[in-house]
C-alpha positions as CSV (number, residue, x, y, z in Angstrom):
1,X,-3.2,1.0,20.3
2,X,-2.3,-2.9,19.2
3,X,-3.1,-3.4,15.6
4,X,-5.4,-6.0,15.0
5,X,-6.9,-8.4,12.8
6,X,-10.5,-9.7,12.7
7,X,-11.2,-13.2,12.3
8,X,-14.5,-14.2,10.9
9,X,-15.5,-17.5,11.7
10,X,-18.0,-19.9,11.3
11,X,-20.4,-21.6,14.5
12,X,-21.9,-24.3,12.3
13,X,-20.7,-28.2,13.3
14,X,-22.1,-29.3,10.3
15,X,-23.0,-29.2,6.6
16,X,-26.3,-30.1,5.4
17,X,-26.1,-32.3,2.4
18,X,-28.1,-32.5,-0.5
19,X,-30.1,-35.6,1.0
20,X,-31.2,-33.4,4.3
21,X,-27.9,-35.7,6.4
22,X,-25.7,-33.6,8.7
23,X,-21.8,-34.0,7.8
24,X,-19.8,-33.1,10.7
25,X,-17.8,-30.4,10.0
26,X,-16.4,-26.5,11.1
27,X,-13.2,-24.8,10.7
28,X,-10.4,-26.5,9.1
29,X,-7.7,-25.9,11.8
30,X,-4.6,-25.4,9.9
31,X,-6.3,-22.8,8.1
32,X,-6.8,-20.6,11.5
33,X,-3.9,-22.0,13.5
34,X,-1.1,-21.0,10.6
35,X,-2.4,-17.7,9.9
36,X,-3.4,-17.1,13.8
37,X,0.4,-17.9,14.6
38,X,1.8,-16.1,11.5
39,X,0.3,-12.7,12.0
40,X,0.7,-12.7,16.1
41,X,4.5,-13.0,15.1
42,X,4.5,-10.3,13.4
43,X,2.7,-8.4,16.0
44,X,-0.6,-8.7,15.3
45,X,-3.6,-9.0,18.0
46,X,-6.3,-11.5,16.4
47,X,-10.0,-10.9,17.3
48,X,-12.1,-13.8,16.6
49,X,-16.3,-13.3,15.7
50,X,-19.0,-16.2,15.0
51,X,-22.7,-16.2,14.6
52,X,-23.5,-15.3,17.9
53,X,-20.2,-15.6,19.5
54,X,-20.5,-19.1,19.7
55,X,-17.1,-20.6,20.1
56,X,-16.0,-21.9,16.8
57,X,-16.3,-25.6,16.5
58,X,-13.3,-27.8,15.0
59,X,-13.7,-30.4,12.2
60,X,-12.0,-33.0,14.2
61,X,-11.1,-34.7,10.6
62,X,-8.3,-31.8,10.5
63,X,-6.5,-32.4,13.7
64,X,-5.3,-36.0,12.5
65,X,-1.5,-36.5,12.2
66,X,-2.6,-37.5,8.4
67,X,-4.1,-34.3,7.6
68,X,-1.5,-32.1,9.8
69,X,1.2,-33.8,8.1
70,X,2.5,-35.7,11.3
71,X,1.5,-36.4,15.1
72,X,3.8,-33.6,16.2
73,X,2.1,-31.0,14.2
74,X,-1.4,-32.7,14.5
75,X,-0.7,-32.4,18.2
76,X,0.5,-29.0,18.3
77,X,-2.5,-27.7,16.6
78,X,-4.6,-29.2,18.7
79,X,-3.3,-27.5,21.4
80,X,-3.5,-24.0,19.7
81,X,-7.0,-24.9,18.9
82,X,-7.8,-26.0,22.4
83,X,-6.0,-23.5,24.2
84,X,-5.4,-20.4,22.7
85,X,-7.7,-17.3,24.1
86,X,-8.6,-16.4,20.7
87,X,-10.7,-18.9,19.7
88,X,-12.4,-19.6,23.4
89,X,-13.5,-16.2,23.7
90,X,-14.8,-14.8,20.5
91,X,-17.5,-11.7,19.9
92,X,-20.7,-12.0,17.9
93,X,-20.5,-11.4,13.9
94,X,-23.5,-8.7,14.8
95,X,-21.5,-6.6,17.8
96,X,-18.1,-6.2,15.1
97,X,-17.2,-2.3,14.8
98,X,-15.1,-2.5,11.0
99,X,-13.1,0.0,12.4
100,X,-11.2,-1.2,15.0
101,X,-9.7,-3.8,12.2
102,X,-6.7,-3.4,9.9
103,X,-7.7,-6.3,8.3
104,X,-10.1,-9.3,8.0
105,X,-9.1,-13.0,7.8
106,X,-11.6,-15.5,7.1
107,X,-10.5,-19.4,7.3
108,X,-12.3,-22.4,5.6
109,X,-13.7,-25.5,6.1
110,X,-17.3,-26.5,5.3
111,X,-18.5,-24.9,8.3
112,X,-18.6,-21.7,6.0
113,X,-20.5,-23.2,3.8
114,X,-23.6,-23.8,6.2
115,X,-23.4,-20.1,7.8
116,X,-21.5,-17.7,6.5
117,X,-22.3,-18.3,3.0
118,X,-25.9,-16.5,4.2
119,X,-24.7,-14.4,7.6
120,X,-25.7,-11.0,6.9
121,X,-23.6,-10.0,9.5
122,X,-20.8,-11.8,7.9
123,X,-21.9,-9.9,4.3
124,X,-22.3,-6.2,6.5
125,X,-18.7,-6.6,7.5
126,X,-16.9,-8.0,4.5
127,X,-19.0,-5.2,2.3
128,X,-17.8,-2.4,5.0
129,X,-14.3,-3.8,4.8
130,X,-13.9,-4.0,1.2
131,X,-15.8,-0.5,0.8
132,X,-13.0,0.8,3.3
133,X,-10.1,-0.4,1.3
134,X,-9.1,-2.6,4.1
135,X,-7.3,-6.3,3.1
136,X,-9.5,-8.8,3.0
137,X,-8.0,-12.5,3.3
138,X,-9.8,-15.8,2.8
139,X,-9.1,-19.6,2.3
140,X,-10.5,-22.6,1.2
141,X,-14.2,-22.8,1.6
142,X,-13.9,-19.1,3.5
143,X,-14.5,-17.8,0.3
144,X,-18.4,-19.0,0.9
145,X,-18.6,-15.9,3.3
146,X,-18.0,-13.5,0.0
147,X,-21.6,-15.0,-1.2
148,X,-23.8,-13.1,1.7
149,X,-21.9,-9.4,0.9
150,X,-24.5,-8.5,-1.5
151,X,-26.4,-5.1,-2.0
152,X,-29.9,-4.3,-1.6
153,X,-30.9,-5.9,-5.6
154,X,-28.5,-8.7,-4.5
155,X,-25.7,-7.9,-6.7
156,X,-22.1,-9.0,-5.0
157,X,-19.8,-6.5,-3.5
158,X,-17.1,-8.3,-5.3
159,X,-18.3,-8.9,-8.5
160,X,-15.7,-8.7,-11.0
161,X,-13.0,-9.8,-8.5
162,X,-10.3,-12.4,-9.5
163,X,-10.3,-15.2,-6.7
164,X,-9.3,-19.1,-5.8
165,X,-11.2,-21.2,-3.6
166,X,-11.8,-25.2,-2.6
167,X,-11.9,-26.1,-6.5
168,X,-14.7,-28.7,-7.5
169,X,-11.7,-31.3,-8.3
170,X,-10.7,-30.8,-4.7
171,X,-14.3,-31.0,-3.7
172,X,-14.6,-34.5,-5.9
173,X,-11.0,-35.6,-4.9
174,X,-12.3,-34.9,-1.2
175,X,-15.3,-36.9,-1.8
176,X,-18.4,-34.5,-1.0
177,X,-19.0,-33.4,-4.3
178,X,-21.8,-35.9,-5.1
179,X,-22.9,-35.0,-2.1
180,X,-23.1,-31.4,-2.1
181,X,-25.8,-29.1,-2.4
182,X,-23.6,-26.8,-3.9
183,X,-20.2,-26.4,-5.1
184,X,-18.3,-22.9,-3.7
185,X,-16.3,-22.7,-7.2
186,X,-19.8,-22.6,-8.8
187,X,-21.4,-20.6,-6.7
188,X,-18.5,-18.0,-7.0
189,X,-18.8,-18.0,-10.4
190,X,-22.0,-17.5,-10.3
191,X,-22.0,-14.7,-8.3
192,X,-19.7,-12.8,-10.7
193,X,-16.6,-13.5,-9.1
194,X,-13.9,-14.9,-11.7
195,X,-12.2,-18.1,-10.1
196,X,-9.0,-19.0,-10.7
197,X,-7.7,-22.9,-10.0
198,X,-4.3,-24.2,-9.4
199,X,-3.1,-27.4,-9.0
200,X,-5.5,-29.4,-6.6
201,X,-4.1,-29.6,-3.0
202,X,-1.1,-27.6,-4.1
203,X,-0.4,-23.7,-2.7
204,X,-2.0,-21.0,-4.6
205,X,-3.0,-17.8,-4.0
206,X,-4.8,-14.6,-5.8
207,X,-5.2,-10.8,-4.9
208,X,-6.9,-8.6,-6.5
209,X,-7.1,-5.1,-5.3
210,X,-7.5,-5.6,-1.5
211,X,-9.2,-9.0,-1.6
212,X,-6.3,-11.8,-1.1
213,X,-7.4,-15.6,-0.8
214,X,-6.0,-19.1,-0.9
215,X,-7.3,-21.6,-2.6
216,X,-6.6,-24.7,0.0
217,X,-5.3,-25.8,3.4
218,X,-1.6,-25.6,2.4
219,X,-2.0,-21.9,1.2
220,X,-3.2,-20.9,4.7
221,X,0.7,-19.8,5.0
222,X,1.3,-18.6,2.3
223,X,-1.9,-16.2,2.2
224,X,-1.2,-15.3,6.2
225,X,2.2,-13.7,5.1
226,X,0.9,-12.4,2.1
227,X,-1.1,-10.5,4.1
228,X,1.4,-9.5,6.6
229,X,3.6,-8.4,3.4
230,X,0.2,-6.0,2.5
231,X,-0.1,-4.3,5.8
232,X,3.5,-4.3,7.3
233,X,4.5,-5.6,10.2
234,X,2.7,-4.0,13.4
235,X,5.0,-1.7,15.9
């Protein structure tokens, strides 16, 4: 049987700001198309799961040459995004069985931040997950979907974890902080997690115990090998 990792996802095309306005939005696409690449390579089967098993929607803002650092890559990612089975035929959040997962992946974006930051579904898997001992990776704004896997007195499963996220000088460098209705690094903290910044925009990642995440686009790599370095490579 293929060894394979889960990819949580989100289905929202937008973020609500703080002034009720939609901002168009969804996954960041170097942040699923690096580690989707990275961990197929090293023999990996990648099942992808969204609210509902909608197909997850793009934030077109990430498939610019600027942001993929030029037109060849922007245009190669665009084709992975567009094309590749993964993320045209996903499951629902609600129909995941933790078991047939080594591992879960969760890539950012604000999409995240509008749906998986309250999915139950998303919190019922990451809390089964993490109560298995399984890795658990997650970049950028992935790091919202942490916030719905609480307990029944809605105490974090995490809690006490160290972890790096979208900082709030990314978020104001970015230009969404004044518009936010809340700030993922904040929230985090909040929650109990302890947060732990690098240098904005540059790659950093954290683990602690089986939870692994990356704190921006450019540590998408970096956290998809790390997390090929934590479960081996797949026969």
């Amino acid at each position: 049987m293929s060894r394979t990792v889960l990819f949580v996802m989100t289905g929202s095309d937008h973020w609500t700001l703080n002034d009720g306005t939609k901002h168009a939005t969804g996954f960041w696409a170097e942040e699923a198309v690096a580690p989707l690449e990275i961990l197929k390579d090293a023999g990996y089967a990648v099942t992808v799961a969204t609210p509902g098993g909608v197909r997850p929607p793009v934030d077109e803002g990430s498939l610019t040459a600027e942001r993929a650092g030029s037109a060849e890559a922007a245009a190669h990612i665009r084709d992975v995004v567009e094309s590749a089975p993964e993320f045209q035929n996903p499951i629902a959040l609600s129909d995941v069985v933790v078991d047939d997962y080594d591992a879960v992946f969760v890539p950012g974006g604000h999409g995240p931040m509008e749906d998986l930051a309250v999915d139950p579904e998303a919190g019922r898997i990451l809390t089964a997950v993490n109560g298995a001992d399984r890795p658990v990776a997650i970049v950028c704004h992935g790091p919202a979907a942490l916030l719905s896997a609480t307990d029944g007195a809605g105490k974090n499963t995490f809690v006490g974890h160290t972890v790096t996220g979208f900082t709030n000088a990314e978020e104001e460098q970015g230009g969404l902080a004044a518009k936010a209705p809340w700030l993922l690094q904040d929230r985090l903290t909040d929650a109990g997690l302890k947060v732990v910044t690098g240098e904005p925009w540059a790659p950093h990642i954290e683990t602690d115990r089986n939870l692994l995440t990356g704190q921006n686009p450019a540590s998408s790599g970096p956290l998809a090998r790390a997390l090929v370095d934590r479960l081996g490579k797949a026969d």
